[in-house]
Structure formats: structure tokens, C-alpha cells
N, C-alpha and C positions, 0 to 999 in steps of 0.2 A: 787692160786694167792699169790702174795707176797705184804706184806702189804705198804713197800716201796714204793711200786708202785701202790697203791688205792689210788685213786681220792677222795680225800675231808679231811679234815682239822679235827682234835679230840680238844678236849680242857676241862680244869678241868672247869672255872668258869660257874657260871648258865647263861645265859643269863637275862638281867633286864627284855625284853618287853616280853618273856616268863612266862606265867601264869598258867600252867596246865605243868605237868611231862613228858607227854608222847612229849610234844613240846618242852620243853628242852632239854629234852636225844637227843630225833635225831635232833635237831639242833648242840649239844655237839659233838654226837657222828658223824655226817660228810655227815646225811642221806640226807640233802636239804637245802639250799638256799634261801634267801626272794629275791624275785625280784619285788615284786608290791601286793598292799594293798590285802590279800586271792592267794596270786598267787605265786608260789613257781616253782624252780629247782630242780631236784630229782637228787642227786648223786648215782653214784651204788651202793653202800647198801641196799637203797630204792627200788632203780628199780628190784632188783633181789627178794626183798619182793612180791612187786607189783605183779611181775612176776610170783610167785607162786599162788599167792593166783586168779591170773587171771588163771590159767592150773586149780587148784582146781575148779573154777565156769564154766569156758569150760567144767570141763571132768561131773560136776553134771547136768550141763546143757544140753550135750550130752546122758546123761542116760538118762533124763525124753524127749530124743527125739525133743529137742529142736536144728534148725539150725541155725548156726551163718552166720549173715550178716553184711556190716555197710553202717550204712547213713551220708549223708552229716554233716558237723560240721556246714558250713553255709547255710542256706535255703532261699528262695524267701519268703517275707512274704505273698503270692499269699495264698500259705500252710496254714500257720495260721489263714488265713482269713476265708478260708473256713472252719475251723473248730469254729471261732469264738473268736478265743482265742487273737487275733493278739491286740485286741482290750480291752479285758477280763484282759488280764493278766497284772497285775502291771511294776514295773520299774526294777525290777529283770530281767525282758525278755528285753535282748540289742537288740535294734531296730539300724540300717544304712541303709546308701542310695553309693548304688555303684556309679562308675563313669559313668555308663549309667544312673543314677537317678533313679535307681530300689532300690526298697526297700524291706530289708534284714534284716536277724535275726540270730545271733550267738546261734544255738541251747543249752536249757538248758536241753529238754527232746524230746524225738522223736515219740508220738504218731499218729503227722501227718504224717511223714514220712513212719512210717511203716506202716500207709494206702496205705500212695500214693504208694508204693513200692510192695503192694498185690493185689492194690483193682481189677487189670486186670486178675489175678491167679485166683481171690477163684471169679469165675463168677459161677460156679458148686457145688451144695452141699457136689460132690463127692470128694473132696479136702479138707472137713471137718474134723476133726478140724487138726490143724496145729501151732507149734509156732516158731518164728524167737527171735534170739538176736544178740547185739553187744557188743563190751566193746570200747568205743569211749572217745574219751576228750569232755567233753561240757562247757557249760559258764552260771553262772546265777551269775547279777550282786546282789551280799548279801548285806545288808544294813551294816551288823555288825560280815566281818569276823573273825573268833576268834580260839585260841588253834590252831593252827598250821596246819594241816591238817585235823582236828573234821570242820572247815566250812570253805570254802573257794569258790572263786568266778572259778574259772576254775579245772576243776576237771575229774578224769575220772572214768568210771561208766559202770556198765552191765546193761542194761535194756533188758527186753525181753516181747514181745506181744503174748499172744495168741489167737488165731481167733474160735468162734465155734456156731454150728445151731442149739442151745438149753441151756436154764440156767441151766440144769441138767449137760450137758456134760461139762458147763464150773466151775460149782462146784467139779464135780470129778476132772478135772484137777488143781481147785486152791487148792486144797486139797493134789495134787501132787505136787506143786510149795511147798507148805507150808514144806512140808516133806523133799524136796532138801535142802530148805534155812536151817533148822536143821542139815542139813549134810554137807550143807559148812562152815557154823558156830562152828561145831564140829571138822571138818578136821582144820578149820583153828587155833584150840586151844584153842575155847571160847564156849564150850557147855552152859556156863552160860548166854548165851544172851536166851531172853526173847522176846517171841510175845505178841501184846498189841493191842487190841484195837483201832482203828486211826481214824480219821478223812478224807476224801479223798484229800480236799480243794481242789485246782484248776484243779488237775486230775479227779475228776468228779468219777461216780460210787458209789453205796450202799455199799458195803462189803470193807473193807480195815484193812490190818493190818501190824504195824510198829515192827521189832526188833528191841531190847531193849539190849544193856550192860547196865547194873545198877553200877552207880558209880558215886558218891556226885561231881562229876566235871561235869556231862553230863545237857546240854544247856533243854532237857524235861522234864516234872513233869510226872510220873506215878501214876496212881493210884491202887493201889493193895492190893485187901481183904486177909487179914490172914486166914477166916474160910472157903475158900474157891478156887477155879482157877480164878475168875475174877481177868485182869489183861486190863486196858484202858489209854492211854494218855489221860491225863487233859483236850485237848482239845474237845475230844469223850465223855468222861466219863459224866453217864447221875447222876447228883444231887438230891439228895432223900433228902429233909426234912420233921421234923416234925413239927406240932404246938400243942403244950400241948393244951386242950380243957379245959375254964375258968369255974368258978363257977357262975360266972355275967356278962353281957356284958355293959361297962360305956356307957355313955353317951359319943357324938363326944361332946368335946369342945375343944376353940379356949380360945390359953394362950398365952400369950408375953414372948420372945423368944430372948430380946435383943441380936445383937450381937453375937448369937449362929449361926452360919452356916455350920459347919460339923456336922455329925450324933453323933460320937464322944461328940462334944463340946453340941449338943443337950438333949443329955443320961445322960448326968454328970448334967446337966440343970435343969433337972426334973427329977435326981432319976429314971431314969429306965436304961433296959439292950438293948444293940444292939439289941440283939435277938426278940424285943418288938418294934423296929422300923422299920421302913420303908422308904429305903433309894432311891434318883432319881440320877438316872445316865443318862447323856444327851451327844448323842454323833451329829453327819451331814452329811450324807452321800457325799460321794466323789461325785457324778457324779452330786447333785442337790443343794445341800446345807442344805436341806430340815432336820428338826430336828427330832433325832430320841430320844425317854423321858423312859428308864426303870424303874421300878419301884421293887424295889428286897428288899429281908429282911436284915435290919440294916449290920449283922455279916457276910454278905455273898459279892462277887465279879462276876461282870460280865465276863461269858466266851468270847470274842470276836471273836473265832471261832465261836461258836454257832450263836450269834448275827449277823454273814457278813452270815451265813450258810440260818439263817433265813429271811434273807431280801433278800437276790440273790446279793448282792454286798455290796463294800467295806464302812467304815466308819473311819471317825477321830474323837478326841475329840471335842466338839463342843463351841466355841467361840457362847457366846449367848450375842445377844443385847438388843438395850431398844424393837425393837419392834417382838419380839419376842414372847410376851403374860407369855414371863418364870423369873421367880422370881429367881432369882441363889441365893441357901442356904437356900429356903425358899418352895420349888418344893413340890405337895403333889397331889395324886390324885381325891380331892373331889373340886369342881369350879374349875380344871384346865381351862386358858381361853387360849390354845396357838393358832399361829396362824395355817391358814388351809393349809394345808400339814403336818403339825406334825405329826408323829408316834406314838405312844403308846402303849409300849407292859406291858405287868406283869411276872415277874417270878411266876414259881410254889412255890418258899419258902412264897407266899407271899398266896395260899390256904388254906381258914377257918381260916385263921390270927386276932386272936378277939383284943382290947383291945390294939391298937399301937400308936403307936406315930410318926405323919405324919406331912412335911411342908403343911402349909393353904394358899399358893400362895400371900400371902401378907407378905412384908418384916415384919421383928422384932415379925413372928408368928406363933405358930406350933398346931396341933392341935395332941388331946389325947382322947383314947377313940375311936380308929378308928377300925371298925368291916368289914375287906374286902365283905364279904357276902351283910353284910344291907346297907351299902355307895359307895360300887362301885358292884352291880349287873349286869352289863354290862360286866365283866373285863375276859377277857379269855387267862387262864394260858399257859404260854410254860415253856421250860425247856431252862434256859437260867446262871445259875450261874455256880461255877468254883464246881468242886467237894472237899468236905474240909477234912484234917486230925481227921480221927474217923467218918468220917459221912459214911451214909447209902449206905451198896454194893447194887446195883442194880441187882444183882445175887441172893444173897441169903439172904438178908432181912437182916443183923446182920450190928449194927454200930462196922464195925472191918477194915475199911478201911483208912491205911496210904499211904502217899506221898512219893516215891522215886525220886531218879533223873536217869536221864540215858543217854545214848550217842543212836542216832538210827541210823541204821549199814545195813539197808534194810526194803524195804516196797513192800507191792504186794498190789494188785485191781483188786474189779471184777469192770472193767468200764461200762459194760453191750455194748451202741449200740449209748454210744454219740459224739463216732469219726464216727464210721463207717455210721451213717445218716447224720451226719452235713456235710461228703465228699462224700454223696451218694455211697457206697460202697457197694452191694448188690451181692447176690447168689439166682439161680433158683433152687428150690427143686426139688424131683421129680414128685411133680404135675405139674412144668410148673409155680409155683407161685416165685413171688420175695418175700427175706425176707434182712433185714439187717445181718449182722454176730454180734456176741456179743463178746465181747475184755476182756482181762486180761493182766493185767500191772504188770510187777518183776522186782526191781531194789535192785542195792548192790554197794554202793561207793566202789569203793578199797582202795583210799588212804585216804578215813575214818577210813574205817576197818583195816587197819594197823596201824593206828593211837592210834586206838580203844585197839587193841592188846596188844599196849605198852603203851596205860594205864592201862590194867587189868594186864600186866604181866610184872612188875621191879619191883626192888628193887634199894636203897639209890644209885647206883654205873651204873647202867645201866637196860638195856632191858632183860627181861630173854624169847628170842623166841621158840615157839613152834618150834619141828623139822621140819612140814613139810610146813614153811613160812621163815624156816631162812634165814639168806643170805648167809650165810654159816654152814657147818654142824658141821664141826671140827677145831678149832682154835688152830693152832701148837705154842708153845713158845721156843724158843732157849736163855737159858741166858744163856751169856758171849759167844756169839758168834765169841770169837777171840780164845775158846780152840777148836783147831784140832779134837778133838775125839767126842766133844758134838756137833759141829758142823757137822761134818760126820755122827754122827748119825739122828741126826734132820734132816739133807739134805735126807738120805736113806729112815726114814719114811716120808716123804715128798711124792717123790718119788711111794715110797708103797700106800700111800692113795691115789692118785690119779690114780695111776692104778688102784686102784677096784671101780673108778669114785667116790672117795667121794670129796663133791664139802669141798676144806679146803682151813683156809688163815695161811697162815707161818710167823711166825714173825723172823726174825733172825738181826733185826736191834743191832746195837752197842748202846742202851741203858739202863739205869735202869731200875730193875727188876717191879719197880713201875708205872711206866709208860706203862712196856710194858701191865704187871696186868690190871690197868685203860683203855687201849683202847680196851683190852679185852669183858671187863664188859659192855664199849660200845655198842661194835659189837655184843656181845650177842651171840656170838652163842652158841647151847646147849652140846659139849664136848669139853673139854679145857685140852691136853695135854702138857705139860711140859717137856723139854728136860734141863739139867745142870749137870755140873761137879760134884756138890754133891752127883746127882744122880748116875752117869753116875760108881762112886765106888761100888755102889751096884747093878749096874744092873740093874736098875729101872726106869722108868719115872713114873712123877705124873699122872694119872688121874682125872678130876673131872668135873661133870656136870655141867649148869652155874646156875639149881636154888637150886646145895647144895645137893642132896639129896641123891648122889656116889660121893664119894671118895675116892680112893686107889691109893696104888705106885704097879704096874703093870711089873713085867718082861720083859723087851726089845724085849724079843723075842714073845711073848704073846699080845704086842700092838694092831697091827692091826686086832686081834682074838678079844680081848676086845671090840675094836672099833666097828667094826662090829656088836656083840652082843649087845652095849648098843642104837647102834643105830636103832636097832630091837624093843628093848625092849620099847624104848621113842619114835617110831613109831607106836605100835600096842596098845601101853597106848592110842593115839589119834582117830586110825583109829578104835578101838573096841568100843568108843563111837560111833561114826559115823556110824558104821555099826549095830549098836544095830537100830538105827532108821529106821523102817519100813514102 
């Protein structure tokens, strides 16, 4: 192709409402379009990305025996209902009502479908085990979409299901799922992404785990031990503390506390440390109002995964009144008098806790001298706080656990049997008995992961793409394309590179050499040949890779020899990682 004639628009200035690198560049460089708040136009630079990196999760998808299908993008909320979710899931899931007054759901994920779409197939054990995907566009309205294609409300996505008549057999295979996603992740030029620990949330299932690029822009906290493989999202990761064991346990007293009502403002109050308090966090459940009162140690923060994980549903911060029974800034567990339906949990930071410093439910008053053991006997611990930089691996015992950030690029779940019950989906063994089937879920944003890509891989001037994601392989330059001979020659390798299929974009526009460099560095692709009359006295054109690493002025005649050979070489650099994984 000829750049002339590529669709979409280059420009040096940053964009202002661009906040992250990888949204500026292809917004600069001509990849897409804003057309509505997470909801973008992909011009073809993009699309031809997209493009790849969807044949790369087709062709790894097709190894592990996986069959591609696709489901509807809009569904009957009939589907959802009977899975429970219709009701379950928050304001992200777009609910309408057709012109028949049927009501309807722009899919965000397709677990119901892919029952509905088997449940008549797998009537027979002997159909066992089995997995289908798609790569479809879906919709999930985000509260806070951001970075340009890292989150966005309409998007397109590989999911895959797999179906099977034993938790054995559906471990082997997520074990095989796990090994693909390492190889598309690899092919695709980011072996440095990371599995982690997840959370399931709304997808349901025990087992889950998120890939991870790691980079100080990404919207997740990781938590990751240095002495060790433990590697968890924040919102998984289980919180280890300690409590140093005292020489005496005080006495509980009650001290006045004017005016002190944060922990903070408490501590500083009475000369003690965070660490030595004991702090209430009160939140209300969405569905009842109903007050939910934790009780965690001073230094520490509530995980609210954890906390929605542990009650079975959602919660807000909670707006507390007079009648209430709750003291706001003054909250403490010894005469809490709330009213009935209150909740009350304790964190485990808050285990053998001697000697703390607690609100005494009475304004302008704290008490000191609090022994969780001797004062609250009744009190039984969960694990409910945020996992903290330096604190305790859950792995392997060492306080060596720091906070990363990261972008997540794909997630899999063993869901076990809670679609396939709640839609009655069942298989006859060969005794003649029904059982349910048990599910595994695999998903991979694309135009994350591209996203993703060109955050891990630019520099100051544009995208440096992997070969087998670019949009193109070889970006030709012809400067001064009004001499006869350099133009005849750039025209002939043109020409030549396309016959031996290398997908190239040709620049041969009438403008400065700086410009045409700049839209170069854009488009990214990974070999950038040079054609010009300075050259063209020696015999030579420039060669050079777009992340720097070859450069040479190359023989005329020897080009397309070159060409070829480097695009081997920056081929089998990607693909011998990906093939090392077994």
C-alpha cells in the first residue's frame, strides 16, 4: 500500500485528554478515532493489528482443540434470568426493552449463551470434554472509561468455554488453557506478561487467574513476593499480619477524645501508632440498607472485593444517621449498641491484638487498653484487608512482598457447574445417572492487548511493533521523489517486496524527509528502508529496524536478500520464545 492513500490522519502534537502513551501514539499516529465516552473507530492500522493478533488466538486456540463459534451480541434477558445474573449484575450490564417490549441485554460476556448453544449437544458423557470460542464485539457499560483502548465500554474479545465430566479433567485442561495464553502472549511480543492470582467476581468459580503486563500506567495493584513465585491481584491476595506479643495487658479505659475522629487525628491524640489501633469502617448494603461495621487494624484498608465476596452482594459507603445506634468517629467494638440488622465483621489484623486504642461508642471518647481476646470473645476473624507493601507472602512466610501496577490482558476460570445448574444443563453417564457438566472460562481483550503492546513497546517518537502483530512488515521511504532514478528504484523494490508477499507501505510522497521519518516512527513497523539520491551514488540504500538494534546501508542489489533474512531473524527471536513453552 501506499501511504498516500491510508486512511487516517498522523500529527506531531500530543493530544491534551490523552493520559497514557500508548493512547497518544495511536491516536497521533491515525490507529482510531473517539466516537463516544470508551467507544472508539479503528482505522486500518489498527484493524490489521487486531487482525493478527486475532489469527495468532485462532491458530493457539485451534491447537489446544478449541472450536470457534459466535453468539449473539444482543440476547433476551430470558438467558440471564435463568442464570441469575440478569438481576445479580450491576449497571455495567446494558439492560433494553425492544419494540415488542421484550427485554434485552447487549452482551458484555457470553457464559449464558454458550450453555444455551450446548446444553442440547453434551446430553451424553460421550461428548466429554469439549471447548468452543468466539472473538465477537461485546458491551459493558464502565463507570470510568480510560487510556484509550486499556478500558473501554464496547470492545472485542475471545472468550472460550470449556465443558467437562470431572474436576480432574477440567484441571488438565485449564492447565492447557494456561500454557496457550503464554504462547499467545509470547507470539504476540510480550512474554513479559504475568499470571496472577484473581479474584473471580461476578463470573463465579474457585480457581481464577489474570495476566498481568506490569507497568506503572496499569489501572491493577499486584502483589508480588521477591523470595518467592507468589504473584496475586490485590483484590485476591490473602493479608498476613502480625501482632508483636506485649509484656502486660493495660487495663480497658475510657479517655476523652475531644474532636478527634479519624484514626489518624486519634493516634497523634494519645501518642500511639496506627498499628496499636483499631479502626471501624461502615459501609450499607445495596439491596437492604442494612449497616455493614468492620472493624480492622488502625494501618490497614478494607479490601472491598473481599468484603462484596464475603457477604454474597454489593455495598456502598454508608451515610449513618441518628438512629442508627452508630457513633460516627467514635465506632468501637466493646457496648457497640447498633440497631438489629447490623453486621459485624473483624478482620484477622485484628487477631491477639493486646493493648489498642478503640472508639467507646460515645462521642468526644476512645478507649485504650483494648485486649481483642479479653473484650471481645465472641469476635471471629476473616480475612478482609488490602494486602500492604512489605507485608507477609502468603506463600512462603517472608515479609518480602511489594505492590506493582499492571494492565490485565486476559483472565481464565475454573467456573465449576454454576451456569450449567442454574440453566439445567445436564449429561447421562454411563451408568444412566445425570450429572451437571463443569465449565472453564478464557478470555483475551484484543484491542487491550494491542493497546497493551504499545505501552510495553515505544519509544519518544512512536510504537516499536512486534513483527508478527505489525501492520506492516516493511516501511519503504523514497526521498525526493521527483529524482527519476531514486524513484525508479524505490518504485522496482516496491514491486519486488510485494511479490515475495511482504505485506509493505511505500512512502513516495513530495515531502520533507522529516515528516516522512515522523509518520514512519508512527506506524512502527519493524524494517524501515530508505531509498535517495545520496544513496542511490553509492549504490546503497539505508537499512534499519524501527527498535535500533540493525543498521546498515545495504547494496541495491542485496535488499530484498537482506529483507528477508531480517525478517527471519526478528521472526524466530519471537516465535523461539513461544515455542520454548510447553
Amino acid at each position: 500500500m501506499k501511504i498516500d492513500k491510508l486512511v487516517g490522519e498522523r500529527f506531531k502534537e500530543r493530544p491534551a485528554d490523552c493520559v497514557i502513551d500508548s493512547h497518544a501514539l495511536m491516536v497521533r499516529g491515525g490507529y482510531m478515532k473517539y466516537v463516544g465516552n470508551g467507544i472508539f473507530s479503528q482505522y486500518p492500522i489498527l484493524k490489521r493489528i487486531s487482525k493478527k493478533i486475532e489469527n495468532i488466538i485462532r491458530e493457539e486456540m485451534d491447537r489446544i482443540d478449541g472450536q470457534e463459534v459466535l453468539f449473539p451480541v444482543v440476547m433476551p434477558a430470558s438467558l440471564w434470568e435463568e442464570s441469575g445474573r440478569y438481576e445479580s449484575v450491576g449497571s455495567e450490564l446494558l439492560r433494553f426493552t425492544d419494540r415488542n417490549g421484550s427485554k434485552m441485554i447487549l452482551g458484555m460476556t457470553h457464559e449464558e449463551a454458550a450453555v444455551h448453544l450446548v446444553r442440547e449437544y453434551g446430553l451424553s458423557y460421550t461428548r466429554y470434554p469439549f471447548m468452543i470460542y468466539q472473538i465477537q464485539t461485546k458491551f459493558r457499560d464502565e463507570a470510568r472509561p480510560r487510556g484509550g483502548m486499556i478500558r473501554v465500554r464496547e470492545f472485542t474479545m475471545k472468550d472460550a468455554y470449556s465443558f467437562h465430566t470431572s474436576q480432574e479433567d477440567l484441571e488438565q485442561y485449564y492447565d492447557v488453557c494456561y500454557k496457550a495464553y503464554e504462547r499467545i502472549f509470547a507470539r504476540a511480543g510480550v512474554p513479559e506478561v504475568i499470571s496472577v492470582a484473581s479474584d473471580s467476581g461476578m463470573m463465579g468459580g474457585n480457581l481464577s487467574h489474570e495476566y498481568m503486563l506490569l507497568t506503572p500506567v496499569g489501572e491493577d495493584s499486584i502483589a508480588i513476593c521477591d523470595s518467592c513465585d507468589y504473584r496475586a491481584n490485590m483484590e485476591a491476595a490473602e493479608s498476613i499480619t502480625e501482632n508483636a506479643p506485649v509484656a502486660e495487658r493495660e487495663t480497658l479505659t475510657k479517655v476523652a477524645t475531644p474532636h478527634q475522629e479519624t484514626i489518624e487525628d486519634v493516634c497523634k491524640f494519645l501518642n500511639a501508632e496506627t498499628i496499636k489501633s483499631v479502626k471501624a469502617v461502615v459501609y450499607q448494603l445495596n439491596r437492604t440498607d442494612e449497616y455493614v461495621i468492620i472493624f480492622i487494624r488502625g494501618d490497614l484498608d478494607v479490601n472491598e472485593t473481599k468484603l462484596t465476596n464475603h457477604l454474597g452482594e454489593d455495598v456502598h459507603p454508608a451515610v449513618i444517621d441518628l438512629e442508627s445506634g452508630i457513633v460516627a468517629g467514635y465506632i468501637g467494638p466493646v457496648d457497640l449498641d447498633a440497631k438489629d440488622g447490623t453486621i459485624v465483621l473483624f478482620d484477622k489484623s485484628l487477631m491477639g491484638a493486646d493493648n489498642m486504642v478503640c472508639g467507646a461508642n460515645d462521642a468526644g471518647y476512645h478507649f485504650t487498653g483494648l485486649s481483642m481476646e479479653r473484650d471481645c470473645p465472641e469476635a471471629v476473624y476473616i480475612d478482609l484487608a488490602k494486602i500492604t507493601e512489605g507485608g507477609v507472602c502468603p506463600k512462603c512466610g517472608k515479609k518480602s512482598i511489594h505492590i506493582s501496577r499492571g494492565i490485565e490482558v486476559g483472565n481464565i476460570f475454573q467456573l465449576g457447574t454454576k451456569y450449567t445448574k442454574s440453566m439445567n444443563m445436564q449429561y447421562i453417564d454411563e451408568n444412566g445417572e445425570k450429572h451437571y457438566p463443569i465449565m472453564g472460562c478464557y478470555g483475551i481483550g484484543v484491542g487491550r492487548l494491542a493497546a497493551s503492546v504499545c505501552e510495553a513497546k515505544h519509544d519518544e517518537y512512536g510504537p516499536i511493533w512486534p513483527i508478527t502483530i505489525a501492520p506492516f512488515t516493511v516501511h519503504l521511504c523514497c526521498i525526493r521523489s521527483d529524482d527519476p532514478e531514486a524513484k525508479k528504484t524505490a518504485d522496482d523494490l516496491y514491486a519486488a517486496l510485494q511479490a515475495k508477499g511482504i505485506e509493505v507501505l511505500y512512502d513516495d510522497r513530495d515531502v520533507r524527509p522529516g515528516v516522512m521519518f515522523s509518520d514512519a516512527d508512527l506506524i512502527g513497523a519493524p524494517i524501515r528502508i530508505t531509498v535517495s539520491p545520496r544513496n542511490m551514488k553509492e549504490g546503497v540504500a539505508e537499512m534499519a529496524t524501527r527498535d535500533k538494534r540493525f543498521s546498515e546501508k545495504v547494496a541495491l542489489d542485496s535488499v530484498l536478500e537482506t529483507t528477508m533474512r531480517w525478517i527471519c531473524t526478528l521472526t524466530e527471536e519471537i516465535e523461539s520464545v513461544a515455542d520454548a513453552i510447553k
